[in-house]
PyMOL Python script that loads the backbone (N, CA, C, O; Angstrom):
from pymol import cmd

cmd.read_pdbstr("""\
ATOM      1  N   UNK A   1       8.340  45.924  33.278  1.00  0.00           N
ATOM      2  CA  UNK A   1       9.572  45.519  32.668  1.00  0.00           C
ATOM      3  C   UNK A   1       9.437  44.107  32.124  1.00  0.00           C
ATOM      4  O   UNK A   1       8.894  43.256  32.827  1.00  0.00           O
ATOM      5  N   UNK A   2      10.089  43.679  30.411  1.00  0.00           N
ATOM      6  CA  UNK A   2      10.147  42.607  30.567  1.00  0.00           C
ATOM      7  C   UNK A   2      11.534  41.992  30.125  1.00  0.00           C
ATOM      8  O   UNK A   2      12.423  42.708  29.664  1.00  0.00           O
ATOM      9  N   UNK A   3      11.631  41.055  30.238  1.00  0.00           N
ATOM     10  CA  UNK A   3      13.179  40.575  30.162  1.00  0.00           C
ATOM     11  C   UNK A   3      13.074  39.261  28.975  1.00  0.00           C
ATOM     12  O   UNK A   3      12.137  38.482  28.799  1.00  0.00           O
ATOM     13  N   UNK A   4      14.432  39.347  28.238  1.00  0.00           N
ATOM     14  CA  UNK A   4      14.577  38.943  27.335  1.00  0.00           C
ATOM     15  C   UNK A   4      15.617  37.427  27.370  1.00  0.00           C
ATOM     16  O   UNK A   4      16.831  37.495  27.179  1.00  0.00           O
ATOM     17  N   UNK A   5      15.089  36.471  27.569  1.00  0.00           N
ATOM     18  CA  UNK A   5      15.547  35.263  27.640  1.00  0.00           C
ATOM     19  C   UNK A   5      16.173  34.218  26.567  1.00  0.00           C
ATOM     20  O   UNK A   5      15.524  33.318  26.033  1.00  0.00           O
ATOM     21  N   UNK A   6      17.705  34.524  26.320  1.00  0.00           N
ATOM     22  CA  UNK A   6      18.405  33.855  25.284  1.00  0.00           C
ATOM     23  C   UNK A   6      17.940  31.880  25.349  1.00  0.00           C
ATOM     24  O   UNK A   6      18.384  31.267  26.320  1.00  0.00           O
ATOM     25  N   UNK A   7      17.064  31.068  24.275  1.00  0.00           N
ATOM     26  CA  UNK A   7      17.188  29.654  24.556  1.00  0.00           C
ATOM     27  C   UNK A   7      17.962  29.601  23.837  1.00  0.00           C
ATOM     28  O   UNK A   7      18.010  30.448  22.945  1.00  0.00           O
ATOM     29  N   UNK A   8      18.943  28.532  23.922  1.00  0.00           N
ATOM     30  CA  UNK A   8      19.712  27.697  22.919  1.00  0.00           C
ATOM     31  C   UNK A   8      19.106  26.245  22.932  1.00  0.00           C
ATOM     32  O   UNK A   8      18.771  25.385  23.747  1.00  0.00           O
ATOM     33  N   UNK A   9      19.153  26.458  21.541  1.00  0.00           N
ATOM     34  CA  UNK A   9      18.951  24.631  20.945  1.00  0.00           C
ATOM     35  C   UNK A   9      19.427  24.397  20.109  1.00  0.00           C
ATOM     36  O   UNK A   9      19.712  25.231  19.251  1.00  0.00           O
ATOM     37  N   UNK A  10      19.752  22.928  20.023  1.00  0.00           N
ATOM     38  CA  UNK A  10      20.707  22.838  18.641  1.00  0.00           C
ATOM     39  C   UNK A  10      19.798  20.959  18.283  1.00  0.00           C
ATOM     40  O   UNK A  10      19.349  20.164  19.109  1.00  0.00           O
ATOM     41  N   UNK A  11      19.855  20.857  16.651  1.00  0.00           N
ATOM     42  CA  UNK A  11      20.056  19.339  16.509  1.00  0.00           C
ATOM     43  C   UNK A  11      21.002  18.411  16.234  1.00  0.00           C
ATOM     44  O   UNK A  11      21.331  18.567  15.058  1.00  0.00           O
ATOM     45  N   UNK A  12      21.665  17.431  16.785  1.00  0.00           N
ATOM     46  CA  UNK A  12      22.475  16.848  17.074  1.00  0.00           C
ATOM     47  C   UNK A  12      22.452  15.944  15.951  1.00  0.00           C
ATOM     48  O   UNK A  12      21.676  16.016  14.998  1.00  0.00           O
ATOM     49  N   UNK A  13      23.093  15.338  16.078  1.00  0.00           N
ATOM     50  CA  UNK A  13      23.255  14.304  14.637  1.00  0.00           C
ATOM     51  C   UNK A  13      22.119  12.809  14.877  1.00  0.00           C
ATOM     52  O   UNK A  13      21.514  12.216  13.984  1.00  0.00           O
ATOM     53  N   UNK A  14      22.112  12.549  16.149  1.00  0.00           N
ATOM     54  CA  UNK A  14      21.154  11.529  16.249  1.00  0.00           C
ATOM     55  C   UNK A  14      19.415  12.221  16.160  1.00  0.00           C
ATOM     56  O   UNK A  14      18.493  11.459  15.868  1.00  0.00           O
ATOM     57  N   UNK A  15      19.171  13.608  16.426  1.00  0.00           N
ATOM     58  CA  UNK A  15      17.709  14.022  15.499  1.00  0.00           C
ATOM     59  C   UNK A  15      18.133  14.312  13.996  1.00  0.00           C
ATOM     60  O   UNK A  15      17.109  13.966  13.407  1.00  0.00           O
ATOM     61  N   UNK A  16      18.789  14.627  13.275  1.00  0.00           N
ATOM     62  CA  UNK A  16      19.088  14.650  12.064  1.00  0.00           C
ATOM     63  C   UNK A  16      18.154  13.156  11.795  1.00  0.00           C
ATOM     64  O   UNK A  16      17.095  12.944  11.204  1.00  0.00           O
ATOM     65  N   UNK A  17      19.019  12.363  12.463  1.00  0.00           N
ATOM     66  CA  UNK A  17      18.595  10.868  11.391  1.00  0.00           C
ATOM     67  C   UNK A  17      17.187  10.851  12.083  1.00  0.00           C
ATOM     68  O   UNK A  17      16.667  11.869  11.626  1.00  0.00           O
ATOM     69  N   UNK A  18      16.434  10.367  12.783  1.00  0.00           N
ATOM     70  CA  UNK A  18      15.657  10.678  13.363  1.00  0.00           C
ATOM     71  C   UNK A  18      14.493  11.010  12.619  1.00  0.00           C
ATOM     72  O   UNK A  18      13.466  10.370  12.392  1.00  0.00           O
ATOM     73  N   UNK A  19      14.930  12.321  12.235  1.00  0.00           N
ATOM     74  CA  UNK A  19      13.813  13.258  11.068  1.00  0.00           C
ATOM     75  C   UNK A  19      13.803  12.608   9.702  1.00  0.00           C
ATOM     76  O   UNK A  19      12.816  12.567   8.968  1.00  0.00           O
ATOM     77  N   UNK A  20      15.110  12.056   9.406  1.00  0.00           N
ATOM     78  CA  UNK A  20      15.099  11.341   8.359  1.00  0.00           C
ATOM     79  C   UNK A  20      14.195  10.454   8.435  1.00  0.00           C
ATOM     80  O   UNK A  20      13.050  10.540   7.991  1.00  0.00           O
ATOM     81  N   UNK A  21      14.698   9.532   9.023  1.00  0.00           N
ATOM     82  CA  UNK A  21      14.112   7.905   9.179  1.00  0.00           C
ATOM     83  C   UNK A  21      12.629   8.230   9.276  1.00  0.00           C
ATOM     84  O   UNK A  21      11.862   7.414   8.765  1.00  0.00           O
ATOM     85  N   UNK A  22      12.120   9.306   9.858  1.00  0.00           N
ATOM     86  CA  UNK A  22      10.762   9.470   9.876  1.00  0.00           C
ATOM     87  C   UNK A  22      10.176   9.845   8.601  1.00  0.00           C
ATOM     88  O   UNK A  22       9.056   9.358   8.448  1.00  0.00           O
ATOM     89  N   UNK A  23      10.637  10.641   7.532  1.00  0.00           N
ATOM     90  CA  UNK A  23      10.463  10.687   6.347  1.00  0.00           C
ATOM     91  C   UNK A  23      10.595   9.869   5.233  1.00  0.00           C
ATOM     92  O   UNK A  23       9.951   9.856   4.184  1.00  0.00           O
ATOM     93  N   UNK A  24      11.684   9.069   5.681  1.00  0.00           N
ATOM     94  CA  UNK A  24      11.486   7.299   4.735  1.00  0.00           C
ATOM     95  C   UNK A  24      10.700   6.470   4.856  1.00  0.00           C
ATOM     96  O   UNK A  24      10.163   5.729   4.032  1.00  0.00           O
ATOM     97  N   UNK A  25      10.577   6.605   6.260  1.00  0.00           N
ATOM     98  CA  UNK A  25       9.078   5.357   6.572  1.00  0.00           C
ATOM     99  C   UNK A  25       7.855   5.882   6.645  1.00  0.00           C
ATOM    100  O   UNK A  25       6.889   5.236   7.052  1.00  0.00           O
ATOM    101  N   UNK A  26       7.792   7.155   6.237  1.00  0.00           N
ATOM    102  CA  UNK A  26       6.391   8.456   6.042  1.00  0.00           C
ATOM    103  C   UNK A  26       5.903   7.969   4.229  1.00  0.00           C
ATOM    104  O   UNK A  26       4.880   7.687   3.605  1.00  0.00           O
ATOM    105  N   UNK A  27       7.244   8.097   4.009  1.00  0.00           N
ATOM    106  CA  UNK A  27       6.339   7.826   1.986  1.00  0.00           C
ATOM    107  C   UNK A  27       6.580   6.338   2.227  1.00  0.00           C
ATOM    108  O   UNK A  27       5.632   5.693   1.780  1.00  0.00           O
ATOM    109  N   UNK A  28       7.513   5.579   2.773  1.00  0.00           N
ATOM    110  CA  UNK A  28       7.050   3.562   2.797  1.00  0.00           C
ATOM    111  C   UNK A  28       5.903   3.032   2.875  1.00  0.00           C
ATOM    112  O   UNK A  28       5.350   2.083   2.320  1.00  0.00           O
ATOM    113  N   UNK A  29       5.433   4.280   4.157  1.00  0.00           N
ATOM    114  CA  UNK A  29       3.799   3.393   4.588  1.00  0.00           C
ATOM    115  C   UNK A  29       2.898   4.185   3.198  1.00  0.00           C
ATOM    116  O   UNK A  29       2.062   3.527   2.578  1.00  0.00           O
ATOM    117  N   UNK A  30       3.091   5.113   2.965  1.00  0.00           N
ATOM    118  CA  UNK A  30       2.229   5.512   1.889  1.00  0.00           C
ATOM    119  C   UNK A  30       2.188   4.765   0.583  1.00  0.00           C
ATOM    120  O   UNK A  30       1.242   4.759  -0.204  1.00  0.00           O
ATOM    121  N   UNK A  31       3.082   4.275   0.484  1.00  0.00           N
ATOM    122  CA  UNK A  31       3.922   3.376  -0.896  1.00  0.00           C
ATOM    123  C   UNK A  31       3.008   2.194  -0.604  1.00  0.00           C
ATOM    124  O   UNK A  31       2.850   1.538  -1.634  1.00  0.00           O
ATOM    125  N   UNK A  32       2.425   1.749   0.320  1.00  0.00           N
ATOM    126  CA  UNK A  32       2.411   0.179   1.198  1.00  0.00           C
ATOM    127  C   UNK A  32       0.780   0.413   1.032  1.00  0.00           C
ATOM    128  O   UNK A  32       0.132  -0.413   0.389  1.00  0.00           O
ATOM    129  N   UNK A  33       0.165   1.510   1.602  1.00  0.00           N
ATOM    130  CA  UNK A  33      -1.162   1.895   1.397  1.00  0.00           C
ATOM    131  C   UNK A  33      -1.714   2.225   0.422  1.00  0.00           C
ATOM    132  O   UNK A  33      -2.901   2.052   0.144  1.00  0.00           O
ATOM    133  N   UNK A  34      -0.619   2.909  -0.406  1.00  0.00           N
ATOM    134  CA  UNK A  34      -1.171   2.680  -1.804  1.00  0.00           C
ATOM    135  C   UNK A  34      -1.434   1.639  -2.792  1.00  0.00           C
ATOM    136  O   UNK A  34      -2.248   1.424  -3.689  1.00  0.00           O
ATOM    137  N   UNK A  35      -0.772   1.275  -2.451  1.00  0.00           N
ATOM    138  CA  UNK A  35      -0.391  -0.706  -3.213  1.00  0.00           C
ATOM    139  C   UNK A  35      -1.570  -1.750  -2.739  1.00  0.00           C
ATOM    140  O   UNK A  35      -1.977  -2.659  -3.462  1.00  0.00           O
ATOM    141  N   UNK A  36      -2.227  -1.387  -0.948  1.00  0.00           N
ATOM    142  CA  UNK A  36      -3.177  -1.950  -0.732  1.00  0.00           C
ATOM    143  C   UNK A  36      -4.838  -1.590  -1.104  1.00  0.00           C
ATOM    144  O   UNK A  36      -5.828  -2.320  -1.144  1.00  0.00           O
ATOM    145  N   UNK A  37      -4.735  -0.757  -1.244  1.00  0.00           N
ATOM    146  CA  UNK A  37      -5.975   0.028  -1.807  1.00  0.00           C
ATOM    147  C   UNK A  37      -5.843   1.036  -3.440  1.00  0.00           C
ATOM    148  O   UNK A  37      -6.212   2.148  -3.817  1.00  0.00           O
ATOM    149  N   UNK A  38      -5.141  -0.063  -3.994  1.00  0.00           N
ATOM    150  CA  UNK A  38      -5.043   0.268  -5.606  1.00  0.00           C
ATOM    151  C   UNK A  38      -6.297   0.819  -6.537  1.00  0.00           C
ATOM    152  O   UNK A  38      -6.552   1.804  -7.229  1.00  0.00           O
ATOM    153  N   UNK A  39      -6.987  -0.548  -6.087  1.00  0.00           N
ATOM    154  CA  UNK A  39      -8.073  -0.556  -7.213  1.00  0.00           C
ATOM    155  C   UNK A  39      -8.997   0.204  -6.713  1.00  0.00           C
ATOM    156  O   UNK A  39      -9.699   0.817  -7.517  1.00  0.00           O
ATOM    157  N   UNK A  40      -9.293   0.402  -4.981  1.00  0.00           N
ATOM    158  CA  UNK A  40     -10.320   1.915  -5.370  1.00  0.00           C
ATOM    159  C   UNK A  40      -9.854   2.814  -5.355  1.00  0.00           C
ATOM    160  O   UNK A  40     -10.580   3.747  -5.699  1.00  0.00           O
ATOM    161  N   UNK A  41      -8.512   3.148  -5.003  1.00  0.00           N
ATOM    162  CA  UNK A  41      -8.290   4.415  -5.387  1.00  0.00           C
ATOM    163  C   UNK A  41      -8.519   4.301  -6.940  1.00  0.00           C
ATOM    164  O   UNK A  41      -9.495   4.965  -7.286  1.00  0.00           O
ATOM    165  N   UNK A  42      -8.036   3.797  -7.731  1.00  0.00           N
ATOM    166  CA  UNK A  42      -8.175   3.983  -9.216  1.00  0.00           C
ATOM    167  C   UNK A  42      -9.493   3.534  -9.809  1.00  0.00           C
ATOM    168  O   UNK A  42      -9.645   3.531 -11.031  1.00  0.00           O
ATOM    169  N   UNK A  43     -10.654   3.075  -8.800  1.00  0.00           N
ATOM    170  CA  UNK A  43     -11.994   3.239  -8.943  1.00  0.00           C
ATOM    171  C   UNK A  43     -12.474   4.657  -8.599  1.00  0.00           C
ATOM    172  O   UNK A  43     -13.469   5.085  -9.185  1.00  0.00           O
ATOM    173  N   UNK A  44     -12.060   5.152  -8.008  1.00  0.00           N
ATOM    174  CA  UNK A  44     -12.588   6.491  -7.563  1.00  0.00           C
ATOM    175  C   UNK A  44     -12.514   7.628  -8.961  1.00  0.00           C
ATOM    176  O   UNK A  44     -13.292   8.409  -9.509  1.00  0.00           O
ATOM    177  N   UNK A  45     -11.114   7.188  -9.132  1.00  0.00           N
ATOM    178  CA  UNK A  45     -10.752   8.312 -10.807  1.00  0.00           C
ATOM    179  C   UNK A  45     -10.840   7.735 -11.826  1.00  0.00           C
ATOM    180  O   UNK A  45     -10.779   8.203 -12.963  1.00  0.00           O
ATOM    181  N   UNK A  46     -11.030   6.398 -11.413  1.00  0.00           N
ATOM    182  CA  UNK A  46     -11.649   5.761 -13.394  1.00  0.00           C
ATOM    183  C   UNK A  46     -12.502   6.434 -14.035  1.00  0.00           C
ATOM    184  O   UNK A  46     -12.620   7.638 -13.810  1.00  0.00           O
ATOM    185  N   UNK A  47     -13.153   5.890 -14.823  1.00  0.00           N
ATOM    186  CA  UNK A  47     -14.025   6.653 -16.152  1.00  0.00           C
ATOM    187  C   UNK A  47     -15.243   5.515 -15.452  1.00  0.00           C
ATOM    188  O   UNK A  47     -16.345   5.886 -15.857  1.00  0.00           O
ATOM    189  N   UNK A  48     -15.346   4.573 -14.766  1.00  0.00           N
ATOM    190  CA  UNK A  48     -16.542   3.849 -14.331  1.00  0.00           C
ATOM    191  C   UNK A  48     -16.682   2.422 -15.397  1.00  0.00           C
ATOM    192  O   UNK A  48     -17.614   1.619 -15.368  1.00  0.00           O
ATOM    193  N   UNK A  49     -15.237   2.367 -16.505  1.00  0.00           N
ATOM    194  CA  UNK A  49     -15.465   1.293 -17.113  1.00  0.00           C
ATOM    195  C   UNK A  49     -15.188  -0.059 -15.753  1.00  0.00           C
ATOM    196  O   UNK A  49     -14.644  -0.010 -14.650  1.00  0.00           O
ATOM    197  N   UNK A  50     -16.100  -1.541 -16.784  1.00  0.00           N
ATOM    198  CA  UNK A  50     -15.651  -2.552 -15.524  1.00  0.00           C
ATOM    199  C   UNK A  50     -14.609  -3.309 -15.880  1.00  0.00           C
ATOM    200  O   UNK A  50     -14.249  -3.067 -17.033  1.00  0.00           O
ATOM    201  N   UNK A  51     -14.039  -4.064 -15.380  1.00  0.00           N
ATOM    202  CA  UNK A  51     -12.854  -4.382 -15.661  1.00  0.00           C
ATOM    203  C   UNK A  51     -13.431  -6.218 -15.315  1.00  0.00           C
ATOM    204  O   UNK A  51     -13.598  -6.760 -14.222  1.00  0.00           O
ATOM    205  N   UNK A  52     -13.640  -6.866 -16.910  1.00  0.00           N
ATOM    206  CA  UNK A  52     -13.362  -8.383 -16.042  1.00  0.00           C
ATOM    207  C   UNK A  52     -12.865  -8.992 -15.851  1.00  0.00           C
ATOM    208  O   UNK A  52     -13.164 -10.117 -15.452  1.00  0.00           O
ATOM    209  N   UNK A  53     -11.419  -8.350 -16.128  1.00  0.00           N
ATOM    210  CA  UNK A  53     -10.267  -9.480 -16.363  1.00  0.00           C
ATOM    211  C   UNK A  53      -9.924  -9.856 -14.532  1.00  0.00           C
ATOM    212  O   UNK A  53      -9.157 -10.801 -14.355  1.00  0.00           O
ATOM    213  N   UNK A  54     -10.282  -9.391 -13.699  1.00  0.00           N
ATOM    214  CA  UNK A  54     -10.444  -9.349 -12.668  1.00  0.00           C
ATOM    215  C   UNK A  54     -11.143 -10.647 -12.274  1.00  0.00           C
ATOM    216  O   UNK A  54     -10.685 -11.257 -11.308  1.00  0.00           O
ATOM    217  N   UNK A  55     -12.363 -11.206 -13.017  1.00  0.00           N
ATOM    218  CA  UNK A  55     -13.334 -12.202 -12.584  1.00  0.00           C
ATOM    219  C   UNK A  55     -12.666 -13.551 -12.957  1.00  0.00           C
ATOM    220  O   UNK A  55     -11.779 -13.492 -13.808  1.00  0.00           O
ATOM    221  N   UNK A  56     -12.972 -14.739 -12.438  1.00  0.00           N
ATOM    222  CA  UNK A  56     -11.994 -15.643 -12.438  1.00  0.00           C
ATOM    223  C   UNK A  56     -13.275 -16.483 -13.027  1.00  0.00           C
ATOM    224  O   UNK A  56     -14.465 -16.269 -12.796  1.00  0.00           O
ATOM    225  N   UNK A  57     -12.660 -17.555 -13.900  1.00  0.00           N
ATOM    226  CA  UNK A  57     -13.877 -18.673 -14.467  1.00  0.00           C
ATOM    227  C   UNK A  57     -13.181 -19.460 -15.224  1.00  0.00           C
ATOM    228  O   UNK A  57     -12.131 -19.218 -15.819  1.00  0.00           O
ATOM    229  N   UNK A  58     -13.886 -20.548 -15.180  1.00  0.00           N
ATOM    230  CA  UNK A  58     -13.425 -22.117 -15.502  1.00  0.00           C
ATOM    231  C   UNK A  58     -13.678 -22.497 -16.412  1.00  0.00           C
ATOM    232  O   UNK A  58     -14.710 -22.282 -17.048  1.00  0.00           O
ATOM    233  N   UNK A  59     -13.263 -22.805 -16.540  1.00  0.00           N
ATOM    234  CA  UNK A  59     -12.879 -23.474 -17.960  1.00  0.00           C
ATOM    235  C   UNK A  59     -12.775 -24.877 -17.939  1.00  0.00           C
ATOM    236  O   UNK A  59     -12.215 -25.314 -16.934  1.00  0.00           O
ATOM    237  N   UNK A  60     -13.288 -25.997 -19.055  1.00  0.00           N
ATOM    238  CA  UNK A  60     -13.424 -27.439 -19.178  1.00  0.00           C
ATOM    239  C   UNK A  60     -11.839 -27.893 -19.120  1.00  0.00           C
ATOM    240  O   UNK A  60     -11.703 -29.114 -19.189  1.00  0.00           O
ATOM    241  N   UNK A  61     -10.922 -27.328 -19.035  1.00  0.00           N
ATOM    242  CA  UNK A  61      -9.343 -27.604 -18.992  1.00  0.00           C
ATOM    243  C   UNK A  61      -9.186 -27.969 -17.184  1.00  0.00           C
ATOM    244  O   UNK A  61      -8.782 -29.011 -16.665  1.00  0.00           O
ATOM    245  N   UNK A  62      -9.636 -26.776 -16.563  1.00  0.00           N
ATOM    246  CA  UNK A  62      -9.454 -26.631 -15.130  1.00  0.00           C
ATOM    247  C   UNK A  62     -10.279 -27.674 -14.078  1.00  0.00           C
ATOM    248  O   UNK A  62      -9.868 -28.034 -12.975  1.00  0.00           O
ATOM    249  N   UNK A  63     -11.561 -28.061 -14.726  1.00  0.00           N
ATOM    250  CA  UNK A  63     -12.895 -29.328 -14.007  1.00  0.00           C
ATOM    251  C   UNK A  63     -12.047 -30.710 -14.242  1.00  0.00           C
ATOM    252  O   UNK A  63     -11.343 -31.096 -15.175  1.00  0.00           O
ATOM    253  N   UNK A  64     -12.336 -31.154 -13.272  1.00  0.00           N
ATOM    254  CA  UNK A  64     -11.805 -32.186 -13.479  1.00  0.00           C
ATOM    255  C   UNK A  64     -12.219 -33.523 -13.930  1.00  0.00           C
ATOM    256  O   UNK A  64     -12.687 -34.189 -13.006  1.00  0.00           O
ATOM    257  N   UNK A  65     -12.182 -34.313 -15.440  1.00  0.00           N
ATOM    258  CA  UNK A  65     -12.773 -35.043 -15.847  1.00  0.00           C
ATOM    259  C   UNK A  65     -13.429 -36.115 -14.993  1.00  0.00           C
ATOM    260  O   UNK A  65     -13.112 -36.354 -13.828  1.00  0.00           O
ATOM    261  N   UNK A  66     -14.576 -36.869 -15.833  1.00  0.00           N
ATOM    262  CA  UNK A  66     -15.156 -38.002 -14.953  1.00  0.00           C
ATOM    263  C   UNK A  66     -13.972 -39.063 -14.871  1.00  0.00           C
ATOM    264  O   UNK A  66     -13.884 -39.838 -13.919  1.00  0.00           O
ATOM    265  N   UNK A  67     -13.106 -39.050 -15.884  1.00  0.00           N
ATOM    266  CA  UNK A  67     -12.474 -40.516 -16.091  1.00  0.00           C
ATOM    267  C   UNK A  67     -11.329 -40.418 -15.358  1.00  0.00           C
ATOM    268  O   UNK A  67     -10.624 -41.417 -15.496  1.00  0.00           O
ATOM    269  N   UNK A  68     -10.831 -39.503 -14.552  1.00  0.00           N
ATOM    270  CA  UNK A  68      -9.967 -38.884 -13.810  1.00  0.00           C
ATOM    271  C   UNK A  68     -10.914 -39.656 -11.838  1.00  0.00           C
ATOM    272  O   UNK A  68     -10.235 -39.712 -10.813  1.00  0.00           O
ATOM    273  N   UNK A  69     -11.762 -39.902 -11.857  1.00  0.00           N
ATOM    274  CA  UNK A  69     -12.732 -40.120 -10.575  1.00  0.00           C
ATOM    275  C   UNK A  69     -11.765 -41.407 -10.329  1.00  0.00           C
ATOM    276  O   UNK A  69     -11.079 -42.135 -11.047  1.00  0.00           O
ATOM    277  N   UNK A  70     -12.030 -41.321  -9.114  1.00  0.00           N
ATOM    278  CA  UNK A  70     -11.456 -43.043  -8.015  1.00  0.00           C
ATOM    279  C   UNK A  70     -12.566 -43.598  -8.767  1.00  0.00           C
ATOM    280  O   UNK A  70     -13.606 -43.077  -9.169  1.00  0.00           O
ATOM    281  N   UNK A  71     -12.046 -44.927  -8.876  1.00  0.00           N
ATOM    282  CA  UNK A  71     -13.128 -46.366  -9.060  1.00  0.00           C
ATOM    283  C   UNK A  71     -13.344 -46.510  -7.522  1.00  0.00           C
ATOM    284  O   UNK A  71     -12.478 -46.319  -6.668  1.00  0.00           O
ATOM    285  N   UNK A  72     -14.976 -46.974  -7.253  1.00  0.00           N
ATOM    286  CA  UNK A  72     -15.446 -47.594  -5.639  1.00  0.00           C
ATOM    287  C   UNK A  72     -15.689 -48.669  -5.727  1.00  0.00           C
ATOM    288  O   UNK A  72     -16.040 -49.306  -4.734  1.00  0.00           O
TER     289      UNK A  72
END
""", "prot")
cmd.dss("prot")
cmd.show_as("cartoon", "prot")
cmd.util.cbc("prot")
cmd.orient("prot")
């Protein structure tokens, strides 16, 4: 013989939000991880061009002149 056991469950309004809040801060952190790892993800599916606007360099504007030096 086997016997047939009615469960009841229900979700209450505080798991409602719960499930929510877990789904807002589910795509946040993804939003957050994506934003931190931009450029290889979009290295991974680029075309393999390089990008130098990325590289940083100086320029005779930015050095700082001799006549600009302390007198000793």
């Amino acid at each position: 013989m086997t016997s047939l056991h009615t469960t009841l469950a229900y979700l209450d309004a505080g798991s409602g939000s719960m499930i929510l809040q877990l789904l807002v801060g589910g795509f946040a952190a993804a939003g957050v991880a994506m934003k931190m790892y931009w450029k290889r993800i979009k290295g991974i599916f680029g075309r393999g061009d390089d990008d130098d606007s990325s590289t940083v360099t100086t320029t005779a504007a930015d050095a700082p002149a001799e006549r600009d030096a302390p007198q000793s």
